[in-house]
Phi, psi and omega in degrees: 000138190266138193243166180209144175251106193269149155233131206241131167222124195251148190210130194224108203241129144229168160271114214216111184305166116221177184249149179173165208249011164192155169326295195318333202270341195284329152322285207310317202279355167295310228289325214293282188323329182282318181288337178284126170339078174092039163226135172079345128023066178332106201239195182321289203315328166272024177308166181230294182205168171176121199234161242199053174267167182239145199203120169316149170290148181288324198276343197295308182250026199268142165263132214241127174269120150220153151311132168230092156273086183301146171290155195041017163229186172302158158275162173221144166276139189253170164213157162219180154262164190276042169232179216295316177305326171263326183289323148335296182308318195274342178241038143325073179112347166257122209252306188268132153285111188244184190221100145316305179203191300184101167079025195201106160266152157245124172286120167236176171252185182292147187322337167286034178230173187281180183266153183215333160218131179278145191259081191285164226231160160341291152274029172078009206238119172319106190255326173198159166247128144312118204244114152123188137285131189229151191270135150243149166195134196289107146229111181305108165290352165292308199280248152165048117224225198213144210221183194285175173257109201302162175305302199278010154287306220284336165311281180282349173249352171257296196312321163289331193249013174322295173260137177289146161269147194257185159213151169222138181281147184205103174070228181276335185235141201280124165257128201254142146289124166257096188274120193253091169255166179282150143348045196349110170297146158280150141248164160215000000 
């Protein structure tokens, strides 16, 4: 079922004499009387005007591009559609949410998976490892949900997250591997 979005706009006018010794006191003393509980009460009879449009929802067909970065491969750009039930669906088993940068989430899965890319600090210094696969996506926190990933993220997230890592423990500290591999030749 196709879903749509009514906008019912209603504009509701009277005219009202008063005595008063300038516009301003004659506001104030309508604005007074209006604010007040069961005074002033606009009904049916001060209708003015009033329209009823219809519109498909914009989110109905809208499409959302983010990164899926699988352990031990490239990330790939992915598309869905945006609406609440498949994003359900796709974040299905992505339990954290973390904050990349300024308007950019990463979705991971739960801690019981293998590890697959490190999330380094400022100074370069190892701060976490990401366990599973994982999702990017431009989400503005003022808005409070995820929205496609701008050309230049989709860009700066492939490039970073490009090649898989291997980690090997060694005593208390991890040495991340960067596996860069080539191009398979074919033969025939």
């Amino acid at each position: 079922m196709k879903k749509y979005v009514v906008t019912v706009c209603e504009t509701r006018q009277r005219e009202i004499e008063v005595e008063a010794e300038s516009a301003e006191l004659a506001r104030e003393a309508i604005k007074e009387r209006w604010c007040q509980r069961g005074h002033l009460r606009l009904d049916e009879m001060d209708f003015d005007h009033v329209t009823i449009e219809a519109e498909p929802s914009p989110k109905q067909h809208e499409k959302i591009t983010y990164l899926y970065v699988p352990v031990g491969k490239p990330p790939e750009v992915r598309t869905t559609t945006n609406d609440l039930e498949t994003m359900r669906r796709l974040l299905r088993g992505y339990w954290r949410a973390r904050p990349l940068e300024e308007n950019v989430a990463l979705m991971s899965q739960e801690t019981n998976q293998p590890l697959n890319r490190a999330l380094y600090g400022e100074d370069h210094d190892l701060q976490t490892v990401i366990t599973g696969d994982f999702l990017i996506f431009h989400a503005p926190w003022d808005k409070g949900y995820y929205e496609s990933l701008t050309p230049e993220q989709i860009k700066k997230y492939q490039e970073r997250f490009q090649y898989p890592e291997k980690f090997v423990k060694n005593g208390d500290e991890f040495s991340v591997i960067t596996i860069k591999t080539k191009p398979k030749a074919y033969a025939r």
